[in-house]
N, C-alpha and C positions, 0 to 999 in steps of 0.2 A: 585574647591575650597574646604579648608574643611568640614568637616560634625561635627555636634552637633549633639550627643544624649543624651538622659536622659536613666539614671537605676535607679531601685529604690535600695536603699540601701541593701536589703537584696538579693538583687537579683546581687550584684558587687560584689562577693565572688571569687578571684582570681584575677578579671579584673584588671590594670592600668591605674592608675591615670592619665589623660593627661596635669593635670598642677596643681600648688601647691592648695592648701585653707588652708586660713588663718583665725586663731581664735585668739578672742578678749576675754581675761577674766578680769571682772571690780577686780576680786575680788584679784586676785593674781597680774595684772598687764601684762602678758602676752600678748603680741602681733605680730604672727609672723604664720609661715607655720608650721598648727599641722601635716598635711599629703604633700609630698613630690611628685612632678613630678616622675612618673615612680615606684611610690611606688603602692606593688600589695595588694588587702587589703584583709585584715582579721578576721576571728570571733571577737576576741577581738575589733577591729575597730568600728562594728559599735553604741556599746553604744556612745563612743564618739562622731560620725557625728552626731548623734541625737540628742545627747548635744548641739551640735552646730545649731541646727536647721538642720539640711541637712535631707532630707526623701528623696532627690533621688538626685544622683548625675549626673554631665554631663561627656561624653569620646567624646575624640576630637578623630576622623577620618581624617589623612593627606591623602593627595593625592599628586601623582607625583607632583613636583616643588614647594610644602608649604614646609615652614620652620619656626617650632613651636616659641614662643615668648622667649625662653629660648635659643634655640640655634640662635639667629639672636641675641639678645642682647649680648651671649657669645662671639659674631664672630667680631661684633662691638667692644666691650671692647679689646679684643685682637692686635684691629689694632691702638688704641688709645695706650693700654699702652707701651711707650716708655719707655726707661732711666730710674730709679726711679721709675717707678708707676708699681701696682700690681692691680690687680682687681682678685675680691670675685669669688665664685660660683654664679650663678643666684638663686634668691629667689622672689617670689610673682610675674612673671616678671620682676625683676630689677636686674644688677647687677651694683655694687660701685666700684669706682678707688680712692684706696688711693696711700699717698705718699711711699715711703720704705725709705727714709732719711731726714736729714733738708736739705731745698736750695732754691732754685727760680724756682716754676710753670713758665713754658714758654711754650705756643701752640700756631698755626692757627687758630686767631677767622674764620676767614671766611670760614675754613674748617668746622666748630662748625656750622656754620650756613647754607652752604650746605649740611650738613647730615640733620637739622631740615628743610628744606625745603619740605622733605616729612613727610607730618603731620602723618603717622604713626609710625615717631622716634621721641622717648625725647630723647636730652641731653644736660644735665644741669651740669656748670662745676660752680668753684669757680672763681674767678678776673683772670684776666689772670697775669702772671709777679709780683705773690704775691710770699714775704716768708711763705712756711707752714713747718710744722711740722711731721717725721716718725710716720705712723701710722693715719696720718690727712686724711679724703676722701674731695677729690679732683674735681671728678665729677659723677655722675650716668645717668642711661641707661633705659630707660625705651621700650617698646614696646605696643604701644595704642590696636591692635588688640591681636588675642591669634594666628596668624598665620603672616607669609609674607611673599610673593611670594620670589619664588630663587632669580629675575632678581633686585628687592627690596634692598635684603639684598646688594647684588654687588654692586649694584649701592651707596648705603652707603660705603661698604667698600671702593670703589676706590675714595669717597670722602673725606677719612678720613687721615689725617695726623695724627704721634702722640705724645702726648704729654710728657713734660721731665720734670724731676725736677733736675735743676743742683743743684750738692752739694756743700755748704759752703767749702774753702777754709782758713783756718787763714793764710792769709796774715801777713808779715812782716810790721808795721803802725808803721808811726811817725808823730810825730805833728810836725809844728814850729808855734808857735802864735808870732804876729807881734804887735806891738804897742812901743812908747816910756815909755808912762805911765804903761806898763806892766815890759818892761825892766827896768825901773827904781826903780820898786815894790811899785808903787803909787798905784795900785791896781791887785788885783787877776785874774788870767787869771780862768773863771767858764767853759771852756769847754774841759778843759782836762780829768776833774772825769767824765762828761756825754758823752766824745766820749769813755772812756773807757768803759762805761757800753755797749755800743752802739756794742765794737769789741767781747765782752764778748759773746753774741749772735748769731757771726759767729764763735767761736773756738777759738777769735786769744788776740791780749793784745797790750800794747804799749809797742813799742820797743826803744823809746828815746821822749823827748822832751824840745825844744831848745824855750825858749823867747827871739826875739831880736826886735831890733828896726823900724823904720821907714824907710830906705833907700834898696833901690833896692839890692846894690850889698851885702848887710849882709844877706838879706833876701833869694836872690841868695846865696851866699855860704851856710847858712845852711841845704838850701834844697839839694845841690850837697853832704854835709857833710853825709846825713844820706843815701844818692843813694848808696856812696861808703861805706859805711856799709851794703848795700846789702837791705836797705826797698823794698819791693814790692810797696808800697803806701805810699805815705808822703799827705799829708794833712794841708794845711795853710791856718790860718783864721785871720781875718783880712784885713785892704787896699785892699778891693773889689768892692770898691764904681766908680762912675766915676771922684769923685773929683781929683784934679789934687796931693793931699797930698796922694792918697791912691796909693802907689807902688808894692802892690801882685801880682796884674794879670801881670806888666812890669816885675817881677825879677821871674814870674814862665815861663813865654813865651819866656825869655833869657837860660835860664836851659835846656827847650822842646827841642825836634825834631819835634814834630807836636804840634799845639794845636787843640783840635779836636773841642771844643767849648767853647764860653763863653757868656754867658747868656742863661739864660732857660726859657718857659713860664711856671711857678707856682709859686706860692706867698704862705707861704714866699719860700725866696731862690732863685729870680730872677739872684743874680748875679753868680749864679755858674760856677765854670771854669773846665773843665780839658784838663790837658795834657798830653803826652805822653814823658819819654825819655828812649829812649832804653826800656827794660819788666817793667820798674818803671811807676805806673799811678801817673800825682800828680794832685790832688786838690786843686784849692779854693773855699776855705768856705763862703758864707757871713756872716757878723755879727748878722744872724737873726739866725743861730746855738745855740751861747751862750747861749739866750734867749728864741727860741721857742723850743719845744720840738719836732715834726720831720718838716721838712722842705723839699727841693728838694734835701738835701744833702742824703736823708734815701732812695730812691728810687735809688741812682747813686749808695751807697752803697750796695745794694742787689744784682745789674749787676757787680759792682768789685769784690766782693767776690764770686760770680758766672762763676767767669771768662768772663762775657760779656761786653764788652765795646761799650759803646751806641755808634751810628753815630750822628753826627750834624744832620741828618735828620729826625732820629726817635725822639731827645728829642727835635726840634720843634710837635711833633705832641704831647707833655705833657701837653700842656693848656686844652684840655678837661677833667676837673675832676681835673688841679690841684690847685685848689684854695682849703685851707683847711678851714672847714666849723667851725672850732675850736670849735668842739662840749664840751659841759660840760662835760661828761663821754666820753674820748676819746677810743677810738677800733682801734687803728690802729694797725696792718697792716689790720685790717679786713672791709677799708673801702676803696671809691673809690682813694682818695692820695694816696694809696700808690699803685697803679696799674696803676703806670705814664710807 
């Protein structure tokens, strides 16, 4: 195993450092690694250690098959970062995984949770299947001991999958909102300005949008209208109820080749639909778009524009967590809703 010793400060004059120390200054603010792993120290050095309080310092002695806390969190980190993600140098024992682009974090929790199974690894990630942001840290690394064995580190590594950040897409979108009282301009269709703000945030914009009426087959032709303009995503809100008046889900599942789902466990936004025709996703919206501010509709949007299209299977596993708690100061994406 390895070995601790103590020097006394005056007495480290050349020696190396065998892991960082970290100084706290109230007065400037600083906090962080004043002296560096593998840093050999010098005259000049030791006013400062003593500043810091240090009057004798410790030198870690490896032995065949230790592997210090810096290079086992490095070797970790490297197997996590997939696709998108970048991770630091190690500092104080830790190193961080940020994003390198905007998209959708997607990992193996249960990979996440088989490397914590050995209580001498942290690692601590963000939501899984959240949108972040180039340059956002992602997850971090810690190492409990200052040493761990070879067989240690392996055994984490081959537990480790790694994680990705797919990048946004702008999508080709079009709306069609459905209703008679909207066709007939008895009233304002409100979710065309908020899905626009909504595409704004993946790259992309509206590329048409069509109000018609209540009947199946209009509502069908508009959405074929904008397919053969080449939309990637058309999206219809409106007639998504089960009432016998509401015709969206019948005139989007006559258009389909598949429909992969409809209905979803999260409220609001139970009734969401999508389908597939040919590379085109289409959407229905429920009525609780207009009006609530994110819904189950914000979650299916992170996976479309991600290029991921959910299974019937995975968006039944949505109800835990998706009830939104419609907090007074809302955070989202940086709450559990949107890591449906």
């Amino acid at each position: 195993m390895a070995k601790i010793s103590y020097v006394h400060v005056e007495d480290a004059l050349g020696m190396t450092l065998s892991h960082d120390m970290t100084q706290i200054d109230v007065k400037t603010g600083f906090k962080g690694a004043r002296f560096k792993k593998g840093q050999v120290l010098r005259e000049e050095d030791i006013p400062m250690l003593k500043s810091m309080g240090k009057e004798s310092i410790s030198v870690l002695e490896l032995e065949d098959g230790d592997v210090h806390e810096d290079d086992a969190a490095s070797r970790l980190a490297e197997r996590l970062s997939g696709e998108g993600i970048s991770s630091e140098a190690p500092e104080e024992g830790k190193v961080s995984l940020s994003a390198l682009w905007n998209g959708l974090l997607v990992y193996d929790e249960e990979s996440i949770h088989r490397i914590n199974d050995d209580p001498d690894w942290i690692v601590a990630t963000v939501a899984n299947k959240v949108p972040v942001k180039k340059g956002e840290r992602v997850a971090g690394i810690r190492i409990v001991p200052l040493t761990m064995r070879k067989e240690q580190v392996s055994r984490g590594e081959e537990a480790t999958l790694p994680m990705t950040v797919f990048p946004f897409a702008p999508l080709k979108t079009a709306l069609v909102t459905t209703g008679k009282e909207l066709a007939e301009g008895r009233i304002r269709d409100g979710f065309a300005p908020k899905l626009q703000g909504k595409l704004a945030g993946y790259g992309a914009s509206l590329m048409g949008h069509a109000v018609v009426g209540d009947e199946r087959e209009e509502i069908a032709d508009a959405i074929r209208t904008f397919i053969e303009q080449g939309a990637e995503l058309v999206i219809a809100t409106g007639g998504m109820s089960v009432d016998p008046d509401d015709r969206t889900a019948g005139a989007i599942a006559s258009v389909a080749d598949e429909v992969r789902f409809r209905g979803v466990p999260a409220i609001p936004g139970a009734h969401l639909m999508l389908a597939l025709a040919g590379e085109t996703k289409i959407v229905g919206a429920p009525a609780c778009v207009v009006h609530d501010e994110w819904t189950s509709l914000d979650p299916l949007l992170n996976r479309l524009f991600a290029g991921l299209i959910p299974t019937a299977a995975e968006v039944r596993r949505w109800g835990v967590g998706g009830m939104c708690r419609k907090c007074r100061e809302c955070n989202y994406p940086v709450c559990v809703f949107a890591a449906r």
